[in-house]
PDBQT receptor file of N, H, CA, C and O in Angstrom, charges set to zero:
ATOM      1  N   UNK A   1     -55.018  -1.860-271.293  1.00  0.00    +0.000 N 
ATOM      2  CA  UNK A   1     -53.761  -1.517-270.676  1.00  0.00    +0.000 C 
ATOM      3  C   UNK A   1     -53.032  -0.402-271.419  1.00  0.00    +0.000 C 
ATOM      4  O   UNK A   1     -52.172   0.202-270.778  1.00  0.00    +0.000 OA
ATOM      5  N   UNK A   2     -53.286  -0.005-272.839  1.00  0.00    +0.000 N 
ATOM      6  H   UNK A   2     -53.984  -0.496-273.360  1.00  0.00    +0.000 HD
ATOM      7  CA  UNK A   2     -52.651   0.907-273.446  1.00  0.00    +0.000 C 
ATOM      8  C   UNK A   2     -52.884   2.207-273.157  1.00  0.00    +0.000 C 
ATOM      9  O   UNK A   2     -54.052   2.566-273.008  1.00  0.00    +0.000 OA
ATOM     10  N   UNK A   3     -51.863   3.100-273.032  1.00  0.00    +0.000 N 
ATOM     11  H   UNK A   3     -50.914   2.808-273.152  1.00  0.00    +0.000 HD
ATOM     12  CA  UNK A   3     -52.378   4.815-272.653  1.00  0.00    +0.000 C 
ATOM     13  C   UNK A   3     -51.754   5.407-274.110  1.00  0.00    +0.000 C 
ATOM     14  O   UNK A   3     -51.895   6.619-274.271  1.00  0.00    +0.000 OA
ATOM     15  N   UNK A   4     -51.060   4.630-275.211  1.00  0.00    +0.000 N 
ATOM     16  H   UNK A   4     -50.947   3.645-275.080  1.00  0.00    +0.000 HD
ATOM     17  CA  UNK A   4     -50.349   5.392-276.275  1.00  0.00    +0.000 C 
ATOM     18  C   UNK A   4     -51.527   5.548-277.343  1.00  0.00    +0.000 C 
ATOM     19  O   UNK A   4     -52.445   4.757-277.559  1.00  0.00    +0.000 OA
ATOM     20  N   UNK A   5     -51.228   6.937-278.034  1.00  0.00    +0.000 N 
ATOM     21  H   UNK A   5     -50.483   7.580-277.859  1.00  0.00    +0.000 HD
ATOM     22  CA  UNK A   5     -51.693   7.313-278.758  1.00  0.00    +0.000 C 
ATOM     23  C   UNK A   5     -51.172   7.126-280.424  1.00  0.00    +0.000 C 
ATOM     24  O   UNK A   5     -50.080   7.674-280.572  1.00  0.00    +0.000 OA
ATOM     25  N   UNK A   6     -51.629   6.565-281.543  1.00  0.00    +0.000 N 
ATOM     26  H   UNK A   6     -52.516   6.120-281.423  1.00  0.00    +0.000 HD
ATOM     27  CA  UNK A   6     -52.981   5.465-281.236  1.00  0.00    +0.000 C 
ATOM     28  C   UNK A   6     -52.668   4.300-280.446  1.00  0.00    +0.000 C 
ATOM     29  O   UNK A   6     -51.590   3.793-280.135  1.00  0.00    +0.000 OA
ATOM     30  N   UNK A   7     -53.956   3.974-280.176  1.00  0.00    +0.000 N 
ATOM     31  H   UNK A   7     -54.831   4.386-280.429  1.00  0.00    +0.000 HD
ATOM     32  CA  UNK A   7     -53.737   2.600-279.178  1.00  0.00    +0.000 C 
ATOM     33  C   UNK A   7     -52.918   1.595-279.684  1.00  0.00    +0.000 C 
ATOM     34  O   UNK A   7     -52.859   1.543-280.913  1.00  0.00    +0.000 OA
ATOM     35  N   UNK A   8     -52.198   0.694-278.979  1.00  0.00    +0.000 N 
ATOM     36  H   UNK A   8     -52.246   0.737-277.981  1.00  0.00    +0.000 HD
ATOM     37  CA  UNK A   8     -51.480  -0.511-279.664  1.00  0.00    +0.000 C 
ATOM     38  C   UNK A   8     -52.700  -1.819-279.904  1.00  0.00    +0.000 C 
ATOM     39  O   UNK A   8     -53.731  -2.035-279.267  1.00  0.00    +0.000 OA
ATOM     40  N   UNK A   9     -52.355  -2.244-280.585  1.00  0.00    +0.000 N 
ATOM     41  H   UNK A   9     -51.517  -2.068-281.103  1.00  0.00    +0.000 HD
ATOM     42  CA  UNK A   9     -52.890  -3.520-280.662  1.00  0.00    +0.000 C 
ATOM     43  C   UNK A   9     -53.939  -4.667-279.760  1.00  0.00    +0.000 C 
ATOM     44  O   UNK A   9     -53.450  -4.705-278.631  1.00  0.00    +0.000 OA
ATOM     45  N   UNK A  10     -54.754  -5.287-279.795  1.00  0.00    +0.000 N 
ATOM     46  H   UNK A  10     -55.151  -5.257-280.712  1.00  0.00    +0.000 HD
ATOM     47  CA  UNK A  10     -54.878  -5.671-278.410  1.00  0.00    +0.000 C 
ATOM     48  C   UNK A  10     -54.457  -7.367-278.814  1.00  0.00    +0.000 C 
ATOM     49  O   UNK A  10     -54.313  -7.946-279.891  1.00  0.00    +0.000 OA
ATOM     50  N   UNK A  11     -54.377  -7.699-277.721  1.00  0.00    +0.000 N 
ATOM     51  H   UNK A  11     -54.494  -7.229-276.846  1.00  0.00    +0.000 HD
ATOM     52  CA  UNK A  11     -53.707  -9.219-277.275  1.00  0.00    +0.000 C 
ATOM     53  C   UNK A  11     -54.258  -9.730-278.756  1.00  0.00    +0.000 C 
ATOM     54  O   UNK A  11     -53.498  -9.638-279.720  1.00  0.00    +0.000 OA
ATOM     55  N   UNK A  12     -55.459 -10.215-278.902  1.00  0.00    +0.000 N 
ATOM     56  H   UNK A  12     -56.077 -10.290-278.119  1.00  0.00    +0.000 HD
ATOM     57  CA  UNK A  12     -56.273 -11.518-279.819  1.00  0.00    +0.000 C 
ATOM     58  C   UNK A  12     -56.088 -10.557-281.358  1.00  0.00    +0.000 C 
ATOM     59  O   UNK A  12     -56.768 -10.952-282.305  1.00  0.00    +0.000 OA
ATOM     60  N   UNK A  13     -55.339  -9.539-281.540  1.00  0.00    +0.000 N 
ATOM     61  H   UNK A  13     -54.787  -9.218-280.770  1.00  0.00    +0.000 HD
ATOM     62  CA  UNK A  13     -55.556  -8.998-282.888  1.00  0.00    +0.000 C 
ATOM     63  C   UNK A  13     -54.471  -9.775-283.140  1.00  0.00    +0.000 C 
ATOM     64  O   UNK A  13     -53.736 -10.346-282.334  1.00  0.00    +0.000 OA
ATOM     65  N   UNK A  14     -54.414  -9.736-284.868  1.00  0.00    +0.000 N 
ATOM     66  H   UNK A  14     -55.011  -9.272-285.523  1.00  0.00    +0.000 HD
ATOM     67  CA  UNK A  14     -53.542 -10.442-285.468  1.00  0.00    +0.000 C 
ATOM     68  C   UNK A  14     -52.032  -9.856-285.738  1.00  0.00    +0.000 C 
ATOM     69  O   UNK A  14     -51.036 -10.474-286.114  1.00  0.00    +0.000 OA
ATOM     70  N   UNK A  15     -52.175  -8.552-285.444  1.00  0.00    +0.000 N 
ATOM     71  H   UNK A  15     -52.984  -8.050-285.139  1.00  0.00    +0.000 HD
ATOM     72  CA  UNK A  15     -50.818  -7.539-285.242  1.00  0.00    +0.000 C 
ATOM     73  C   UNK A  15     -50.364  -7.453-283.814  1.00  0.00    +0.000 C 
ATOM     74  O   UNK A  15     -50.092  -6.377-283.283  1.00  0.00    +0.000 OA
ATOM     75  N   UNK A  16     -50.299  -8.456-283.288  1.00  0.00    +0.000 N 
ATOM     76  H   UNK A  16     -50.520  -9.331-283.719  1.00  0.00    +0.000 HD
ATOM     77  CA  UNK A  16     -50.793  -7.802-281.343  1.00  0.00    +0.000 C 
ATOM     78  C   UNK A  16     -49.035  -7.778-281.082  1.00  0.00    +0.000 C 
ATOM     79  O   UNK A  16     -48.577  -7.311-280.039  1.00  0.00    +0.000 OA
ATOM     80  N   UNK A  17     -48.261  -8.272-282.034  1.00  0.00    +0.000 N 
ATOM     81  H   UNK A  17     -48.633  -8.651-282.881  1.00  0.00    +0.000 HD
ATOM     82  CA  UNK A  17     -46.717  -8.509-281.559  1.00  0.00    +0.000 C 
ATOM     83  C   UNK A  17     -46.350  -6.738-282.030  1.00  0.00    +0.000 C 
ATOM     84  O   UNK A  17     -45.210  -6.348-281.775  1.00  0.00    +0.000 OA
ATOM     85  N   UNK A  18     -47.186  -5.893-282.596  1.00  0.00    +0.000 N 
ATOM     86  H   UNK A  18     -48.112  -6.210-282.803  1.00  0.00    +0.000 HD
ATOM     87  CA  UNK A  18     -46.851  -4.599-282.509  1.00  0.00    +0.000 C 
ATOM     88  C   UNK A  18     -46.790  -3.663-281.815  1.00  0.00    +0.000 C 
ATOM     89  O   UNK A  18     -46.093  -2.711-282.166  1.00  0.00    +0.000 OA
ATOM     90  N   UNK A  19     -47.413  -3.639-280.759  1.00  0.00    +0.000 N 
ATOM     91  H   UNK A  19     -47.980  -4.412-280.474  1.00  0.00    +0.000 HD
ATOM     92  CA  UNK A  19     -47.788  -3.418-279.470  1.00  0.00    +0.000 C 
ATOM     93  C   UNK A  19     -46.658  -2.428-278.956  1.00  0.00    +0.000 C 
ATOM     94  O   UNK A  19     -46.079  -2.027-279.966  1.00  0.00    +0.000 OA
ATOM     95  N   UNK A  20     -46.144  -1.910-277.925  1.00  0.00    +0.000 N 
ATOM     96  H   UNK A  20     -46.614  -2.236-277.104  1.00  0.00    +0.000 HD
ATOM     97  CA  UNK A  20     -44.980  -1.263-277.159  1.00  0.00    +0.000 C 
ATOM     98  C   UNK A  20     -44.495  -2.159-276.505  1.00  0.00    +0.000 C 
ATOM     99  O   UNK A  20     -45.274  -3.108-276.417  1.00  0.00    +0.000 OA
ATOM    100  N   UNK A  21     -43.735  -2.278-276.091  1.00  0.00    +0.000 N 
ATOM    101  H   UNK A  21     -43.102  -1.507-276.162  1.00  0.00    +0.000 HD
ATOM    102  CA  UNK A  21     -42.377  -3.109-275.212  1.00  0.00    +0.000 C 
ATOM    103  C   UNK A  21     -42.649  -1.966-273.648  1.00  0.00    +0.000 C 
ATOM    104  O   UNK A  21     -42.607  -0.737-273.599  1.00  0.00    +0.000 OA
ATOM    105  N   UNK A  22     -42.889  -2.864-272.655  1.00  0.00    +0.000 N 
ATOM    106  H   UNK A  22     -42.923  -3.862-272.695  1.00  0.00    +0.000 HD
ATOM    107  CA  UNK A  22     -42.702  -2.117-271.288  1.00  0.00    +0.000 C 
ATOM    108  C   UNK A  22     -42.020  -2.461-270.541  1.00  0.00    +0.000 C 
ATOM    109  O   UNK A  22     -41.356  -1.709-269.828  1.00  0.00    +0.000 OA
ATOM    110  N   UNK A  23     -42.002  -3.511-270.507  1.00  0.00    +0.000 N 
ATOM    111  H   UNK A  23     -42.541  -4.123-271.086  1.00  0.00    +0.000 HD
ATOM    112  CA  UNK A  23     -40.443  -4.018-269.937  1.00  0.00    +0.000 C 
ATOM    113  C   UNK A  23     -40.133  -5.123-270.734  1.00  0.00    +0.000 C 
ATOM    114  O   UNK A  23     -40.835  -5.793-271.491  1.00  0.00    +0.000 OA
ATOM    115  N   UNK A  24     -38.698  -5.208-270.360  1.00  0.00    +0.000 N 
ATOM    116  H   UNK A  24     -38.127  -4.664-269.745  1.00  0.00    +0.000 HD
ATOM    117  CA  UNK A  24     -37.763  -5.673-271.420  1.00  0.00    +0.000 C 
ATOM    118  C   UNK A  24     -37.010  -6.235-270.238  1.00  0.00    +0.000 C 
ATOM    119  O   UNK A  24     -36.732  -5.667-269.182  1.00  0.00    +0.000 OA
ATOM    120  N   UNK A  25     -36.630  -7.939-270.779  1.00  0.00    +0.000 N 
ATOM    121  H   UNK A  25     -36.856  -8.401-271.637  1.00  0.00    +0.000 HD
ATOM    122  CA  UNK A  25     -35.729  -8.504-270.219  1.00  0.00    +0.000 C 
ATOM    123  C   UNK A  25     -34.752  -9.342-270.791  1.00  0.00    +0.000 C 
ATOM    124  O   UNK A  25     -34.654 -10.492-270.362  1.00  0.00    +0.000 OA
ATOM    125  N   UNK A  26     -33.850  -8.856-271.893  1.00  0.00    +0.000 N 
ATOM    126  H   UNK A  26     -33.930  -7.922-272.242  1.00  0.00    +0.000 HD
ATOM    127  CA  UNK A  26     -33.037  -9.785-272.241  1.00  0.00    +0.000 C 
ATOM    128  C   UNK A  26     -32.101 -10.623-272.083  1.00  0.00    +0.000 C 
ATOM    129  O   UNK A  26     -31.678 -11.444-272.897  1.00  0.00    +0.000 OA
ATOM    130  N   UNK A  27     -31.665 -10.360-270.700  1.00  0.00    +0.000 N 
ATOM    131  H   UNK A  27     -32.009  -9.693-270.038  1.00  0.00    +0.000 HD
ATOM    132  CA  UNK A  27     -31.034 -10.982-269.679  1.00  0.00    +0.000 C 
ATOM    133  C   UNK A  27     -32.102 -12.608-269.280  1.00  0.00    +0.000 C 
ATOM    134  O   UNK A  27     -31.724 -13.710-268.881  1.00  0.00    +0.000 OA
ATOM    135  N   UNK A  28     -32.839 -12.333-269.455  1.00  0.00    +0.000 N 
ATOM    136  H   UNK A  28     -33.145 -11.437-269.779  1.00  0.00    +0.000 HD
ATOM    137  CA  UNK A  28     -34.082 -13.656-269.613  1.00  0.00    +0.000 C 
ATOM    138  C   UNK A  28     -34.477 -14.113-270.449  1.00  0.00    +0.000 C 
ATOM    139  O   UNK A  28     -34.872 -15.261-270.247  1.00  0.00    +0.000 OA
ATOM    140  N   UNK A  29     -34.620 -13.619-271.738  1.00  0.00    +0.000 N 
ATOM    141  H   UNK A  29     -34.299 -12.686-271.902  1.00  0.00    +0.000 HD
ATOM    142  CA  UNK A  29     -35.013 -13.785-273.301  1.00  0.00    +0.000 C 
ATOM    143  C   UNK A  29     -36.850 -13.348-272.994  1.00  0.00    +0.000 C 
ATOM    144  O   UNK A  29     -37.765 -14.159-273.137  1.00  0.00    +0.000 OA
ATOM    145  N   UNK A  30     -36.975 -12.304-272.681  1.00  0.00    +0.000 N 
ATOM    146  H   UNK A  30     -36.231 -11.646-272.565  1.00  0.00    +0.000 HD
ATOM    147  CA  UNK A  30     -39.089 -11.922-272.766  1.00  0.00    +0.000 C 
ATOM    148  C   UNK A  30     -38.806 -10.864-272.888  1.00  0.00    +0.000 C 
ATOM    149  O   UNK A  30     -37.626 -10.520-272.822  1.00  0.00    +0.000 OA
ATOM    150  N   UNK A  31     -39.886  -9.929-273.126  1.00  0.00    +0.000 N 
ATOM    151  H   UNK A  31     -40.844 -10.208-273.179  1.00  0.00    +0.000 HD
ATOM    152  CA  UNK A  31     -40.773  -8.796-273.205  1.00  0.00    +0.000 C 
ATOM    153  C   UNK A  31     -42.047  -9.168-272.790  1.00  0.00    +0.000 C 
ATOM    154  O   UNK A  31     -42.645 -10.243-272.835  1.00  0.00    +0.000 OA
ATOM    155  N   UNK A  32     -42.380  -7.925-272.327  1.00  0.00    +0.000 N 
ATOM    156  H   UNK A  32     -41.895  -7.052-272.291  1.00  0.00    +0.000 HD
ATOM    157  CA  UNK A  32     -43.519  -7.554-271.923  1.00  0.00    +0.000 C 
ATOM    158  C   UNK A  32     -44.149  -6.634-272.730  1.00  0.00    +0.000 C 
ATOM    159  O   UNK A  32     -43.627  -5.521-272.663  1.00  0.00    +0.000 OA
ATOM    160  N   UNK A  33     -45.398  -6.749-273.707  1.00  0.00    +0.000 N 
ATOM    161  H   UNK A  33     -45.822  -7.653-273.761  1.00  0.00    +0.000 HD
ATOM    162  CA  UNK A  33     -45.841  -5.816-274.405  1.00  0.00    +0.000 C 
ATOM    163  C   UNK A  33     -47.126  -5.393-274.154  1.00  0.00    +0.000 C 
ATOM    164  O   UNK A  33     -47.951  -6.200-273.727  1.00  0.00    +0.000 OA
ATOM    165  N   UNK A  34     -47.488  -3.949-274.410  1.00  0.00    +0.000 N 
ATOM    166  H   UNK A  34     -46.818  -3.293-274.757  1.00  0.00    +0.000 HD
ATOM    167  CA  UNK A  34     -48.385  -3.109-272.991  1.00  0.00    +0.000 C 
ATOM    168  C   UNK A  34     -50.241  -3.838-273.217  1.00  0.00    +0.000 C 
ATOM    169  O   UNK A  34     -51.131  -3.669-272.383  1.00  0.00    +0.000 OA
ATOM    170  N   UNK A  35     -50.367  -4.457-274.265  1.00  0.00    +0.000 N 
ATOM    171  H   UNK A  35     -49.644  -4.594-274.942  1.00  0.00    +0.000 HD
ATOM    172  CA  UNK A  35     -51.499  -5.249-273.858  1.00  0.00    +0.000 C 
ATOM    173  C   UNK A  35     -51.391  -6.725-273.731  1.00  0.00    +0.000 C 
ATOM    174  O   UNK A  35     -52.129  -7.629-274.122  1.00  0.00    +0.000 OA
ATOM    175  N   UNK A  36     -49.721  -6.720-272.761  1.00  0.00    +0.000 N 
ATOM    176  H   UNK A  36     -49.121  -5.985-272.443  1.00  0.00    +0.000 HD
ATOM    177  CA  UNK A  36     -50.020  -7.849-271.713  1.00  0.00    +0.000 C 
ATOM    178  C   UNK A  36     -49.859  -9.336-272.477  1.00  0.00    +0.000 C 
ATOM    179  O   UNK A  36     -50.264 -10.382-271.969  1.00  0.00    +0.000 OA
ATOM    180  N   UNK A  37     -49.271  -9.261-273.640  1.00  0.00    +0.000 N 
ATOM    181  H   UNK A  37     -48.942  -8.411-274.052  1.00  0.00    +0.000 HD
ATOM    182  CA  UNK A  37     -48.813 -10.386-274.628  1.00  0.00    +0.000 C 
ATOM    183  C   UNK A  37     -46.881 -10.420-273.836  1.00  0.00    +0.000 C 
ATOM    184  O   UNK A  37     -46.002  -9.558-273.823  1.00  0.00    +0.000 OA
ATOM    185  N   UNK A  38     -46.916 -11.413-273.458  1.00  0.00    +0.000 N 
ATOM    186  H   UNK A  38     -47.630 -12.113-273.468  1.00  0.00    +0.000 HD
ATOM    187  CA  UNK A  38     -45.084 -11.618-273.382  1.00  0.00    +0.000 C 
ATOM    188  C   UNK A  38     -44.435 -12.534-274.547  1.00  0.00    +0.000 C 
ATOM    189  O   UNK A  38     -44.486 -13.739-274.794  1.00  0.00    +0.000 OA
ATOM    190  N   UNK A  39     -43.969 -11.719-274.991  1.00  0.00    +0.000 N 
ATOM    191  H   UNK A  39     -43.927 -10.740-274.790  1.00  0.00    +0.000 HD
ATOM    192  CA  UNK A  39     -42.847 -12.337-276.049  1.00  0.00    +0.000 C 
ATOM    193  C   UNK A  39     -41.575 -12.842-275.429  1.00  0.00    +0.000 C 
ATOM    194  O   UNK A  39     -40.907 -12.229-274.597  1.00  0.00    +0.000 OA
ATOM    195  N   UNK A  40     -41.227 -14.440-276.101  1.00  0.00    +0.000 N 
ATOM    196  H   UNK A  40     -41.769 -14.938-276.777  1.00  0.00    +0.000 HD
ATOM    197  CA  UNK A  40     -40.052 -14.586-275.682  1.00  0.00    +0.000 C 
ATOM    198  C   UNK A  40     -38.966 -14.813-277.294  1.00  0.00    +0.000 C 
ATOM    199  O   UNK A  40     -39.130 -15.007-278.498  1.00  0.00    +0.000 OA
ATOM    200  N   UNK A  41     -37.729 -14.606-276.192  1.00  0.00    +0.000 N 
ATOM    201  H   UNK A  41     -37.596 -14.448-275.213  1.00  0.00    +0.000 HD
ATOM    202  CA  UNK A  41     -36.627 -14.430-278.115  1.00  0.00    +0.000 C 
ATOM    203  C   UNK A  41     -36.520 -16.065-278.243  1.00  0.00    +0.000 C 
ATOM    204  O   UNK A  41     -35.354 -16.447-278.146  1.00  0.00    +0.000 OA
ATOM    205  N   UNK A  42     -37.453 -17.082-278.433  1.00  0.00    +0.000 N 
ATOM    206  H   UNK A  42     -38.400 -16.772-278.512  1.00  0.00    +0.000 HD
ATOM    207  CA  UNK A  42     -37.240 -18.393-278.912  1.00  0.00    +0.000 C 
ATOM    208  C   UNK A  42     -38.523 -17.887-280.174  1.00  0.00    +0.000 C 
ATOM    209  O   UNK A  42     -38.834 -18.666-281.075  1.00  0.00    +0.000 OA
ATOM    210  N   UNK A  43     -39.054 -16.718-280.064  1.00  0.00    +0.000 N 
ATOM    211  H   UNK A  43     -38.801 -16.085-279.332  1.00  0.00    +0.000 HD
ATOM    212  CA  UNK A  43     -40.369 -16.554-281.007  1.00  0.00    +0.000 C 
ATOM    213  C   UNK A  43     -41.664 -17.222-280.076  1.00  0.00    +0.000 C 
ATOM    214  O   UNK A  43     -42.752 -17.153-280.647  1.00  0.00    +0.000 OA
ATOM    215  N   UNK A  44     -41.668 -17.779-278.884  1.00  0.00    +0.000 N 
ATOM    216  H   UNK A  44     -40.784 -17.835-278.420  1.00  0.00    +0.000 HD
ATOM    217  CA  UNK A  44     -43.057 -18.168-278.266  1.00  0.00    +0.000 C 
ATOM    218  C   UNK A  44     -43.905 -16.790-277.523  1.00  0.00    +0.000 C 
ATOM    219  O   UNK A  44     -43.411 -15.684-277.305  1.00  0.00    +0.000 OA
ATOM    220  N   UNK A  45     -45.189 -17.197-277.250  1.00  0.00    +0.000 N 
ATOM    221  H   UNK A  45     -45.590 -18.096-277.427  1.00  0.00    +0.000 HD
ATOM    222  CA  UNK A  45     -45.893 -15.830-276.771  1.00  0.00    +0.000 C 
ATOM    223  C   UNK A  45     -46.744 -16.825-275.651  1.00  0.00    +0.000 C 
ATOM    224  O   UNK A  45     -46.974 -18.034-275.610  1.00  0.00    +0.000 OA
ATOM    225  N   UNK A  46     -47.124 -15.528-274.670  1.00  0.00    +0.000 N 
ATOM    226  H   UNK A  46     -46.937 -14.546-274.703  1.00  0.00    +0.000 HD
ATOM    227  CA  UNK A  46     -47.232 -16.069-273.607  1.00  0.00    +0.000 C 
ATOM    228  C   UNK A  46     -48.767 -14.961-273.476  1.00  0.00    +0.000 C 
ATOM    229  O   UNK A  46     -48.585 -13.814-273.068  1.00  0.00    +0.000 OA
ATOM    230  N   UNK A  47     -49.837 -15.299-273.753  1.00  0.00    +0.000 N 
ATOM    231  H   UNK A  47     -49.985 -16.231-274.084  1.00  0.00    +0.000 HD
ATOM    232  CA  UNK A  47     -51.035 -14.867-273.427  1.00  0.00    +0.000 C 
ATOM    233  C   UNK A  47     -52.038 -13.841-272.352  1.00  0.00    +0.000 C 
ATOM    234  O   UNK A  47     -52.676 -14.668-271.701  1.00  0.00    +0.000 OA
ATOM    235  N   UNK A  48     -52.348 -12.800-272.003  1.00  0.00    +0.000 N 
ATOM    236  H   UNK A  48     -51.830 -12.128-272.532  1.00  0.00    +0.000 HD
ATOM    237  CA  UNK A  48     -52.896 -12.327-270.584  1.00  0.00    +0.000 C 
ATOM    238  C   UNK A  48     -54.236 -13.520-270.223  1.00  0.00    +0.000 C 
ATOM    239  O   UNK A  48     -54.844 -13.422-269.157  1.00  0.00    +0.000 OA
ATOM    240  N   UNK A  49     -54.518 -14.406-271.045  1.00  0.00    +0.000 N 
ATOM    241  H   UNK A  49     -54.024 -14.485-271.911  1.00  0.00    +0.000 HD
ATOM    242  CA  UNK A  49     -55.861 -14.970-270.821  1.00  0.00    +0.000 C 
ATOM    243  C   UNK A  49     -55.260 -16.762-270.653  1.00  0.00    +0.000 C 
ATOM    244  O   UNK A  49     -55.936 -17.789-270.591  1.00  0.00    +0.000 OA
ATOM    245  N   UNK A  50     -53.760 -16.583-270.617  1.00  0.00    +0.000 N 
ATOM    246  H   UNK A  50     -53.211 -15.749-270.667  1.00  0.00    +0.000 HD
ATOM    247  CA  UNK A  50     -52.974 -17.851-269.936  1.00  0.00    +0.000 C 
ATOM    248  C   UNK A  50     -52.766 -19.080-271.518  1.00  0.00    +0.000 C 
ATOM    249  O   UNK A  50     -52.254 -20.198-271.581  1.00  0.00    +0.000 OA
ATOM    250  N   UNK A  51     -53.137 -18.593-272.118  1.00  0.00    +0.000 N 
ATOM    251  H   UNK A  51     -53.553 -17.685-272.066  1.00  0.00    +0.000 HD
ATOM    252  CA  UNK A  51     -52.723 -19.697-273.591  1.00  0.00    +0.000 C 
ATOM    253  C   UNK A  51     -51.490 -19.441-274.153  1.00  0.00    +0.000 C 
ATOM    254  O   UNK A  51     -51.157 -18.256-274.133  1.00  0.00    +0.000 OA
ATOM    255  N   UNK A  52     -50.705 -20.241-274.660  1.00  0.00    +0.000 N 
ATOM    256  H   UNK A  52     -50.975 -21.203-274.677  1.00  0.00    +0.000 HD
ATOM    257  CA  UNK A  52     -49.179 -19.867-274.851  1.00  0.00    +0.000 C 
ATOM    258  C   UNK A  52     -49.309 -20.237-276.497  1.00  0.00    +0.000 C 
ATOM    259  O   UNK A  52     -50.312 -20.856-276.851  1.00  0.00    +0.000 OA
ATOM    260  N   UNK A  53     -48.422 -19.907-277.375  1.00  0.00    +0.000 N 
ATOM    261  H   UNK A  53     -47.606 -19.405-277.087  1.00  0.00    +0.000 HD
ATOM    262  CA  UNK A  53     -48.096 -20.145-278.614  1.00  0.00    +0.000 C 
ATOM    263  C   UNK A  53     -46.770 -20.956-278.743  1.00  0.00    +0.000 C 
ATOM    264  O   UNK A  53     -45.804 -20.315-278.330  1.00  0.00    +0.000 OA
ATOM    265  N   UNK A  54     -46.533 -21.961-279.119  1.00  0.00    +0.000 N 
ATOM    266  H   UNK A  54     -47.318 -22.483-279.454  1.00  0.00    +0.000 HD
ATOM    267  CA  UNK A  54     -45.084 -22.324-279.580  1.00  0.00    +0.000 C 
ATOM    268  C   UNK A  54     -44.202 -21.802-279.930  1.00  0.00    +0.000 C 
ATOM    269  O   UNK A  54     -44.474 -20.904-280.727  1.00  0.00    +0.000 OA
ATOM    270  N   UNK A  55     -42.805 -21.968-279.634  1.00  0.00    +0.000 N 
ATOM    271  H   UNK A  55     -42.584 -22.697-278.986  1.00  0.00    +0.000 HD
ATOM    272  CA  UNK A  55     -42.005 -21.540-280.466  1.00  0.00    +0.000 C 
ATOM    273  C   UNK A  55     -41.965 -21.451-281.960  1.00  0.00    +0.000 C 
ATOM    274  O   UNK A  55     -42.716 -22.321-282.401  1.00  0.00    +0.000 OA
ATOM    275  N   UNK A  56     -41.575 -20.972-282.633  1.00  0.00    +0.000 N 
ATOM    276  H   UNK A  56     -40.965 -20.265-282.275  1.00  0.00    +0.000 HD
ATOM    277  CA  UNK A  56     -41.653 -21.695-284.405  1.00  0.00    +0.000 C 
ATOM    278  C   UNK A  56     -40.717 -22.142-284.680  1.00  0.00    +0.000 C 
ATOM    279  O   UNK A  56     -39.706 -21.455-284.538  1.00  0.00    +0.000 OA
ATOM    280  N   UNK A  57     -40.585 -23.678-285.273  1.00  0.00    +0.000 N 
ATOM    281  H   UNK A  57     -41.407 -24.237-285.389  1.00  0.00    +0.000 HD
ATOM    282  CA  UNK A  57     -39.594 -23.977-285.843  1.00  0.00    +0.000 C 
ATOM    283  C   UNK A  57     -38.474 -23.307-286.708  1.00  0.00    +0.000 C 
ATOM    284  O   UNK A  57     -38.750 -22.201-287.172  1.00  0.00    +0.000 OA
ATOM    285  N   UNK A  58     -37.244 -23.840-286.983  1.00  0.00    +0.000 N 
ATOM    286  H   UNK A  58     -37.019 -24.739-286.606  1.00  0.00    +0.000 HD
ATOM    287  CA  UNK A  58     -36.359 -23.004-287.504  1.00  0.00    +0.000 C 
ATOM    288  C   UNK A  58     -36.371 -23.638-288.823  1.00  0.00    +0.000 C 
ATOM    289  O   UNK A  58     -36.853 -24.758-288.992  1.00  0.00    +0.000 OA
ATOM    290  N   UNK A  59     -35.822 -22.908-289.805  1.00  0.00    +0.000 N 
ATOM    291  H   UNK A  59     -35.430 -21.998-289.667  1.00  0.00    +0.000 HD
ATOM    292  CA  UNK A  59     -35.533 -24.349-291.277  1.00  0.00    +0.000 C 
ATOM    293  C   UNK A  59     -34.380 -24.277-291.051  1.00  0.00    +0.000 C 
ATOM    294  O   UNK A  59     -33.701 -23.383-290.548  1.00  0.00    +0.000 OA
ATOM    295  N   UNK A  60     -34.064 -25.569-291.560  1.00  0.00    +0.000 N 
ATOM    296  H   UNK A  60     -34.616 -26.296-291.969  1.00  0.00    +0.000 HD
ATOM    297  CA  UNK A  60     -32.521 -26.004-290.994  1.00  0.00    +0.000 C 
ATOM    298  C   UNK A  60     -32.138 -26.927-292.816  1.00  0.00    +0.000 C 
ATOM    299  O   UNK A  60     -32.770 -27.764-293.460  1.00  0.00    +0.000 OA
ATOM    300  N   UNK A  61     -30.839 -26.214-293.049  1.00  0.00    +0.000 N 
ATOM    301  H   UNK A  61     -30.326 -25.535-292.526  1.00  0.00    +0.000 HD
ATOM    302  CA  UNK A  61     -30.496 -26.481-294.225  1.00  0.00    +0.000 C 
ATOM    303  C   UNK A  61     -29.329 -27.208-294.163  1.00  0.00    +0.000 C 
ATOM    304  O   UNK A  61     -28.280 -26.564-294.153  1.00  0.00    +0.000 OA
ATOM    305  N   UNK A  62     -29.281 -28.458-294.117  1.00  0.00    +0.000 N 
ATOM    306  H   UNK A  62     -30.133 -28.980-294.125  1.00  0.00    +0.000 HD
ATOM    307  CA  UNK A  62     -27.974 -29.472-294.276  1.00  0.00    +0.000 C 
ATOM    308  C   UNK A  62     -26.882 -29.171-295.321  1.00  0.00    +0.000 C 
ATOM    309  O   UNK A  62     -27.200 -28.360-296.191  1.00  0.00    +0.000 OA
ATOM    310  N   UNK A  63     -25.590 -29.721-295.374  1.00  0.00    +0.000 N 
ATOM    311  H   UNK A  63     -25.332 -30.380-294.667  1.00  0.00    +0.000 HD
ATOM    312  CA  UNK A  63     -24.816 -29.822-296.237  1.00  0.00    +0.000 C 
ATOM    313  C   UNK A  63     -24.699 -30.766-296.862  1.00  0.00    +0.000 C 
ATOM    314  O   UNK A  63     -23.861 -30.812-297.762  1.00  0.00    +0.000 OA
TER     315      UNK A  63
């Protein structure tokens, strides 16, 4: 899916959240990044081959 020079990342690489942003919806909390990985702002990823990643927990520091 990439036309940028150098190529971005592809989905299964381990940098793939480096990718370009093609559309952008923060009005929704996602991105769309151009090899087809959707990022959402909870930190979850959403796969072109349909497997999703979790959110990541937060650390949470009591008083």
């Amino acid at each position: 899916m990439c036309a940028h020079w150098p190529r971005c990342p592809e989905a299964n690489a381990i940098d793939h959240t480096a990718a370009c942003v093609v559309s952008a919806h923060p009005e929704q909390g996602w991105s769309l990044l151009c090899n087809g990985v959707v990022l959402f702002d909870d930190s979850g990823e959403l796969f072109p081959d349909g497997h999703a990643v979790a959110p990541r927990g937060r650390l949470c520091t009591a008083a």
